[in-house]
C-alpha positions as CSV (number, residue, x, y, z in Angstrom):
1,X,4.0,-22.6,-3.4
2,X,1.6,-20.6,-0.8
3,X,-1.7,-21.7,0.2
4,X,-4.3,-20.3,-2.6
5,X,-5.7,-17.1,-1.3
6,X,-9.4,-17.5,0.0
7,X,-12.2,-15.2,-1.9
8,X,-15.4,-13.9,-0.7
9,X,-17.5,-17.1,0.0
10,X,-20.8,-15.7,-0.3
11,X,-21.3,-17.8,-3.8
12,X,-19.0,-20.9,-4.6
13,X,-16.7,-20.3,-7.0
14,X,-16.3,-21.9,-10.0
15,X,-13.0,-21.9,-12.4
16,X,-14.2,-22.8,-16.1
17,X,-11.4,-23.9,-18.1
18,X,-12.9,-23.9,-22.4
19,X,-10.9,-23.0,-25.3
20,X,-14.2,-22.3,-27.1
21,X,-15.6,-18.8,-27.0
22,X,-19.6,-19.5,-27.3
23,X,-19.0,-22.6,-24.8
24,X,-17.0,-20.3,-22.2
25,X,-19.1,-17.9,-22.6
26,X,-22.1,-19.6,-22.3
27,X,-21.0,-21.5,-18.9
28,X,-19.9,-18.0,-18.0
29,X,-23.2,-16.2,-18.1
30,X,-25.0,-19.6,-17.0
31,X,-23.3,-20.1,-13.6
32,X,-23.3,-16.4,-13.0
33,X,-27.0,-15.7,-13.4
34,X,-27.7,-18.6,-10.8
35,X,-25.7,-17.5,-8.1
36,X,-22.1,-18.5,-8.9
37,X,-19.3,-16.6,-9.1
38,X,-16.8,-18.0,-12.8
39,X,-13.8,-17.7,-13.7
40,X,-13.2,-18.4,-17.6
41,X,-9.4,-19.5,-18.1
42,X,-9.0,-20.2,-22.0
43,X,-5.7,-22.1,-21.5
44,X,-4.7,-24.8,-19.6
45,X,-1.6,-22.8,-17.8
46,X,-3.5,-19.7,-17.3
47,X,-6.3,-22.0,-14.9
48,X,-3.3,-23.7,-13.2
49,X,-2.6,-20.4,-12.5
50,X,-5.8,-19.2,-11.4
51,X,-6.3,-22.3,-9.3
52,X,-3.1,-21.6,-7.5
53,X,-3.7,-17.7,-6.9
54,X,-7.4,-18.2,-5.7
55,X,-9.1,-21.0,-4.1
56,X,-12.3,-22.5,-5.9
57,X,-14.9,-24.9,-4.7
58,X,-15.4,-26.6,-8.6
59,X,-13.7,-26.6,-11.7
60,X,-15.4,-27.1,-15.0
61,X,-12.8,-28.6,-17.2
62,X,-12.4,-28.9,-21.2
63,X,-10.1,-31.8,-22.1
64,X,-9.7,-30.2,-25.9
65,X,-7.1,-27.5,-24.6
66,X,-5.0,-25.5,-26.7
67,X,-1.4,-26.1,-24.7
68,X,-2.0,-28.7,-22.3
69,X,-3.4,-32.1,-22.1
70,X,-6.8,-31.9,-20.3
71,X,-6.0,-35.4,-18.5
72,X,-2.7,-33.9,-17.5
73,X,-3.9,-30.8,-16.1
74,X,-6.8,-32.7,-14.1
75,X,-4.1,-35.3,-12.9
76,X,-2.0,-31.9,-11.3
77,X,-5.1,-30.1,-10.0
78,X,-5.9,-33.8,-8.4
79,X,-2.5,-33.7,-6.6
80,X,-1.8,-30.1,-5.6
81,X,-5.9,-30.0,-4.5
82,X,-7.3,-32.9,-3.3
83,X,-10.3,-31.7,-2.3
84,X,-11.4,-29.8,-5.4
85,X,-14.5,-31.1,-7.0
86,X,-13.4,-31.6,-10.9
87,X,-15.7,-32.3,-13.4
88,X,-14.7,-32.8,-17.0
89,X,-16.7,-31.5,-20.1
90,X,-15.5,-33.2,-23.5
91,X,-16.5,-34.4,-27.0
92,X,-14.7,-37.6,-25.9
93,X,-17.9,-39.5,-25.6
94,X,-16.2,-43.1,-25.6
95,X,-16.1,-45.4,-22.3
96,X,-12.2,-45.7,-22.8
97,X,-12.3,-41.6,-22.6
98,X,-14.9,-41.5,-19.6
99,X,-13.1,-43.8,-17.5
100,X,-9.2,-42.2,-18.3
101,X,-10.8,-38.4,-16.8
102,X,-12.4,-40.5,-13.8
103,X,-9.3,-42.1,-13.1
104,X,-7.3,-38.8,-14.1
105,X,-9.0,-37.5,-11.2
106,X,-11.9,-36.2,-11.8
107,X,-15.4,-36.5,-9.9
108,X,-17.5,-36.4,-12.8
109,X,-17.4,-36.8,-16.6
110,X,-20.1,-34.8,-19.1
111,X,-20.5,-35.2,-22.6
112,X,-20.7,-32.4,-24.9
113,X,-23.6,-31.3,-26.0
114,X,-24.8,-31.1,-22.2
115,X,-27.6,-29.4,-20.5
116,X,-27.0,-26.6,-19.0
117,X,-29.8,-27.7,-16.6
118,X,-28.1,-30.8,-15.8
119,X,-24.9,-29.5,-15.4
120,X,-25.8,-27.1,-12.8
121,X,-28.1,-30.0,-10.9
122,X,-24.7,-32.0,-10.6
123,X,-23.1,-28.9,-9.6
124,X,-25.6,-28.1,-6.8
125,X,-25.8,-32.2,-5.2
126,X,-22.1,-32.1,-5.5
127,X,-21.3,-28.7,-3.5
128,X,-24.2,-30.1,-0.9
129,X,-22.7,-33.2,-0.2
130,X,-19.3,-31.5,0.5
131,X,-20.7,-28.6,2.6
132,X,-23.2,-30.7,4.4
133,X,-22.5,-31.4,8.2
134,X,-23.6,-34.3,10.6
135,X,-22.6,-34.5,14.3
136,X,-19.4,-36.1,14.9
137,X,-19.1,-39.5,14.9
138,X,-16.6,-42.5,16.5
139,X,-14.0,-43.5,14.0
140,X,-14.7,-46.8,12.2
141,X,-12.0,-49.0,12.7
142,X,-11.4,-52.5,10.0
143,X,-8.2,-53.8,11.1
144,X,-5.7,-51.7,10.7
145,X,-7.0,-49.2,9.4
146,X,-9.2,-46.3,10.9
147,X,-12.0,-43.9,9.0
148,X,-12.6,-40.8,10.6
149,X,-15.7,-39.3,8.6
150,X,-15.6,-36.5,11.2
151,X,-11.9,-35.2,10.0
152,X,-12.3,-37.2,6.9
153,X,-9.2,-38.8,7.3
154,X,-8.1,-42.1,6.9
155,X,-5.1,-43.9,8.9
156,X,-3.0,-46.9,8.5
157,X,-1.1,-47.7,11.7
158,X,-1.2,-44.0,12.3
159,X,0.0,-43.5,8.5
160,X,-2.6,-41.0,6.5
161,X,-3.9,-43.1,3.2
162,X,-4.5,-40.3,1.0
163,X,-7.8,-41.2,-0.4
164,X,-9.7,-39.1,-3.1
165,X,-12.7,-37.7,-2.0
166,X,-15.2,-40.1,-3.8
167,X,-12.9,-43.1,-2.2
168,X,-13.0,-42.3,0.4
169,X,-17.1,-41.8,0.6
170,X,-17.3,-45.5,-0.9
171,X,-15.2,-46.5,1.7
172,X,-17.1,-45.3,4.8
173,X,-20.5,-46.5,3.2
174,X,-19.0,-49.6,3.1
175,X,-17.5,-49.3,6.3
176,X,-21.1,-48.3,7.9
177,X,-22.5,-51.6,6.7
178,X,-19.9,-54.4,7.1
179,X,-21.3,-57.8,6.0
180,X,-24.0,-56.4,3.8
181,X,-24.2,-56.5,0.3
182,X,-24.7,-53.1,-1.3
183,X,-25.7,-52.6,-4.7
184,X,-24.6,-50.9,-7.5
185,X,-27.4,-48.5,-7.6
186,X,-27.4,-47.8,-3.7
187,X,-23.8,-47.2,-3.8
188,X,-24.4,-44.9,-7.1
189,X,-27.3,-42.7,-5.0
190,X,-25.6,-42.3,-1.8
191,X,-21.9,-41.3,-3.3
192,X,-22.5,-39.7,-5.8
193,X,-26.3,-38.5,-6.0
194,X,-29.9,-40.0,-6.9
195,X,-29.9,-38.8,-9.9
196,X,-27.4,-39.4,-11.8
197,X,-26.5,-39.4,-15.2
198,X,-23.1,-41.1,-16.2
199,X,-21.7,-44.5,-16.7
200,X,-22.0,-46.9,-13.6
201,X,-18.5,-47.3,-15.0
202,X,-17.5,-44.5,-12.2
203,X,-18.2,-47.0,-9.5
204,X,-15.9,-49.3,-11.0
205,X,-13.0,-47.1,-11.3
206,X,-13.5,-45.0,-8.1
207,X,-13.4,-48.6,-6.4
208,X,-10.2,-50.2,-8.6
209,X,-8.7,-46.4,-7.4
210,X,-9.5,-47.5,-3.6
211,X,-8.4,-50.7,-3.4
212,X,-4.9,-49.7,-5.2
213,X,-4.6,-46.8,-3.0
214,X,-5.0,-49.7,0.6
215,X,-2.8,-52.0,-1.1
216,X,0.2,-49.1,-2.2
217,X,-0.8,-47.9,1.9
218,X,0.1,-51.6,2.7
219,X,2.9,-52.7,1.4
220,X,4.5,-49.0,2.0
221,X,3.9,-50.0,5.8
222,X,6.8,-51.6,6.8
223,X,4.7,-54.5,9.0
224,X,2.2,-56.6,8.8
225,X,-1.5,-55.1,8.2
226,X,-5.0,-56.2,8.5
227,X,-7.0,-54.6,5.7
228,X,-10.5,-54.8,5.0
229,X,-11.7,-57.7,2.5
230,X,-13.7,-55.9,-0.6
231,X,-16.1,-58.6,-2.5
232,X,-17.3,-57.7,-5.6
233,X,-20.6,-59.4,-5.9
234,X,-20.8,-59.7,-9.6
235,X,-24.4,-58.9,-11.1
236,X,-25.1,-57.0,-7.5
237,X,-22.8,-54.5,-6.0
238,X,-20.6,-54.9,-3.4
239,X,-19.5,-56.1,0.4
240,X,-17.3,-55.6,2.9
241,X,-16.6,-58.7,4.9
242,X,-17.1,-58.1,8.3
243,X,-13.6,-60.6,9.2
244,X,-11.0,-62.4,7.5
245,X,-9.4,-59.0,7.6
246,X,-6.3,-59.7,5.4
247,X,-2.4,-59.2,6.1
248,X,-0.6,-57.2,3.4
249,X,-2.4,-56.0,0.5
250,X,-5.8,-56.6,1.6
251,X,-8.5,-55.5,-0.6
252,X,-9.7,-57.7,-3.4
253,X,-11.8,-58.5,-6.0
């Protein structure tokens, strides 16, 4: 399968994937009128083909489609692009359904009816956070394992861990604060942005996804590793201890 071919980046481009005609088009004429550049796939195939032929910066994803399971089709885009920025919009309004598209994949989770407003705010802090730049820094090293935020790439003994995006952004806030306790809401603003909207629930999966992506990196290793020690501080937020570092599996609640 060749690389996706690159379009004219003078507006991020967003692939909309909505079985619904007044929601398609609506997101359609929304996104276009404030400087992006849709595409509106109707079927679940027809956007995996789209997002294979062109390369997009977002994808606006119904889970509702007419041929393929939504959580399916956000689990493939996950694998074959992992740095995609995915955000779901569903009916499915339950906490069971919010956290199976987060850990599907996806970076964020809207309930239908939405605003329009707020889904282009959540558009805009996302894009900014993936586009922004900072002058390089050293690699922070726990262990074992090393976190290059500069490359954003994380290495066990020299092994990539293939982190997703939002993992790997909790894991280098941790990282940059060993020994402090970090709250929910801190972790919340800086990660994912000050305002906003969804469960807190999206911590809690995007840090159950880390810590079962370090462990799999572990025991896949072949000799003996020293991980970083997670602590959930229950009520609070979260800490990484700045010793102790475990062999094996590592991280834990």
């Amino acid at each position: 399968m060749g690389t996706p071919a690159a379009p004219d980046r003078s507006r991020p481009h967003i692939l909309v994937v909505e079985d619904d005609d007044t929601i398609g088009r609506h997101l359609e004429t929304g996104l276009r009128v404030n400087g992006y550049a849709p595409t509106w796939s109707r079927t679940g195939a027809s956007a995996l083909a789209e997002a294979t032929r062109t390369s997009h910066d977002a994808v606006l994803l119904d889970l509702g489609l007419p041929d393929l399971d939504g959580l399916d089709l956000a689990r493939t885009l996950r694998t074959r692009f992992p740095d995609l920025l995915i955000v779901i919009l569903t009916a499915r309004a339950d906490d069971i359904d919010v956290i199976a598209g987060l850990d599907a994949g996806a970076d964020d989770y809207l309930v239908k009816p939405f605003s329009l407003t707020v889904l282009l705010a959540r558009l805009r802090a996302h894009l900014r956070r993936r586009t922004s730049t900072s002058p390089p820094q050293q690699p922070l090293r726990l262990g074992d394992l090393v976190i290059d935020t500069t490359s954003r790439r994380c290495t066990l003994h020299d092994t990539d861990v293939p982190l997703r995006p939002k993992e790997f952004d909790l894991l280098a806030l941790l990282a940059r604060h060993p020994g402090t306790a970090v709250s929910r809401e801190s972790l919340m603003a800086e990660v994912w942005d000050e305002n906003w909207f969804g469960p807190t629930k999206t911590l809690d999966v995007t840090m159950a996804g880390l810590r079962r992506r370090l462990t799999q990196a572990a025991e896949e290793c072949g000799r003996p590793c020293r991980l970083p020690h997670i602590s959930t501080l229950r009520g609070h937020g979260y800490r990484l201890e700045r010793c102790g570092w475990s062999d094996g599996a590592g991280a834990k609640s």
